[in-house]
N, C-alpha and C positions, 0 to 999 in steps of 0.2 A: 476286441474281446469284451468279456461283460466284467460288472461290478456288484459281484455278490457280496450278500452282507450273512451271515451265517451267525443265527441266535440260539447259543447252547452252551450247556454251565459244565459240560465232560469236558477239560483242558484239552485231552486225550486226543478226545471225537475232532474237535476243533481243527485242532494242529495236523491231524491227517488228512483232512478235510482241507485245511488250509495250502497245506504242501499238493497236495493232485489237484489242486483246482488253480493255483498257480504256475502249477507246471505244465499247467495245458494254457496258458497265459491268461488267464483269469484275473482281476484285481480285487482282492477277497479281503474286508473287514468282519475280523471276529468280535463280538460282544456275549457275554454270560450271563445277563440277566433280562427280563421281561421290558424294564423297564428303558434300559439301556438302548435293547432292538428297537423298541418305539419310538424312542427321541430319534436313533440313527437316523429309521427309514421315513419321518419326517423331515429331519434336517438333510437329509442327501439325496440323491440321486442313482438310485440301485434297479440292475435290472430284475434283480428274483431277490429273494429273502427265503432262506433254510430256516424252518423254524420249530425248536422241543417244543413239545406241550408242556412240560414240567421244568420250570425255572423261579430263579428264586424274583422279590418285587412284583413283577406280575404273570400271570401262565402264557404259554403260548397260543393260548383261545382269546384270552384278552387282550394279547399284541393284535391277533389277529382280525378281532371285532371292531378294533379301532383302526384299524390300516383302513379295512372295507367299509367305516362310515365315516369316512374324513372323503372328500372327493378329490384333494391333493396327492391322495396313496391310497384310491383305493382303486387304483389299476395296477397297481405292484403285484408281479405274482407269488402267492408264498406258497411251496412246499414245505408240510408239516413232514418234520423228524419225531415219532414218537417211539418210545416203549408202549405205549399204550394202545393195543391191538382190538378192542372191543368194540363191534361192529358201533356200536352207538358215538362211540369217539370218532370213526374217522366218519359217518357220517354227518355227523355235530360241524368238522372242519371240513367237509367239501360243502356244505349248504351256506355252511359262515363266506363262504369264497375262496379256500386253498384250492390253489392250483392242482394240486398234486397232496398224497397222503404215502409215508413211507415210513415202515415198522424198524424199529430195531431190534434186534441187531440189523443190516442190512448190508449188501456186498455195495463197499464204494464206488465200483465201476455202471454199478443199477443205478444209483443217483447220479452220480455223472448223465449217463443215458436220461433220465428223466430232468437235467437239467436242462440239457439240448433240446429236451421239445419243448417243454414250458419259453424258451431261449426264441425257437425258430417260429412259436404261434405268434410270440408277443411283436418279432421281429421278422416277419414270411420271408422281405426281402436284401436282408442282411446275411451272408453269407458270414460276415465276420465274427456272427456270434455264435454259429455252432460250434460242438464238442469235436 
């Protein structure tokens, strides 16, 4: 299965997030701030990255500007979790390089779904890593 890293400051979001995406055998590390997600998905080995736009240290536009010009992580793919619905937002983060762009609220089983394909493009011939 894969090793998601999920960067969001909702304990709430997290934890729900963290129990379904484990329970589908997932190996899921949570971090809460900007700063945090950065160093992880430097320092580790992740297949996707969940990532708010809105955290505290640095936003989620700024984790993401820097994953995509580091060329160690800039094949990581990140799905943006945002409240932030404003055509200019999610266009801002699909140009920056988000894989995927997904509003909140949002039904968890739709990011699940949108984990598997971001999961199946990065991985065509791994069966082990779909949902």
């Amino acid at each position: 299965m894969a090793k998601i890293l999920v960067a969001d400051d909702d304990d709430l979001l997290c934890e729900v997030l963290r129990f379904k995406l484990e329970n589908m055998g997932h190996t899921v590390l949570v971090v809460t701030d900007g700063a945090t997600a950065l160093n992880s998905a430097q320092s580790e080995d992740f297949d996707v990255l969940i990532l708010d736009s809105m955290m505290p240290a640095l936003s989620g536009m700024e984790v993401l500007q820097s994953l995509k010009s580091d060329p160690a992580t800039s094949k990581l793919p990140v799905i943006m979790l945002s409240a932030r619905r404003g055509e200019d937002d999610v266009v801002k983060a699909l140009r920056a390089g988000a894989a995927d762009y997904l509003t909140k609220p949002f039904m968890p089983e739709e990011l699940v779904l949108r984990i598997a394909t971001v999961l199946a493009s990065r991985h065509p011939n791994d069966s082990h890593v779909k949902s």
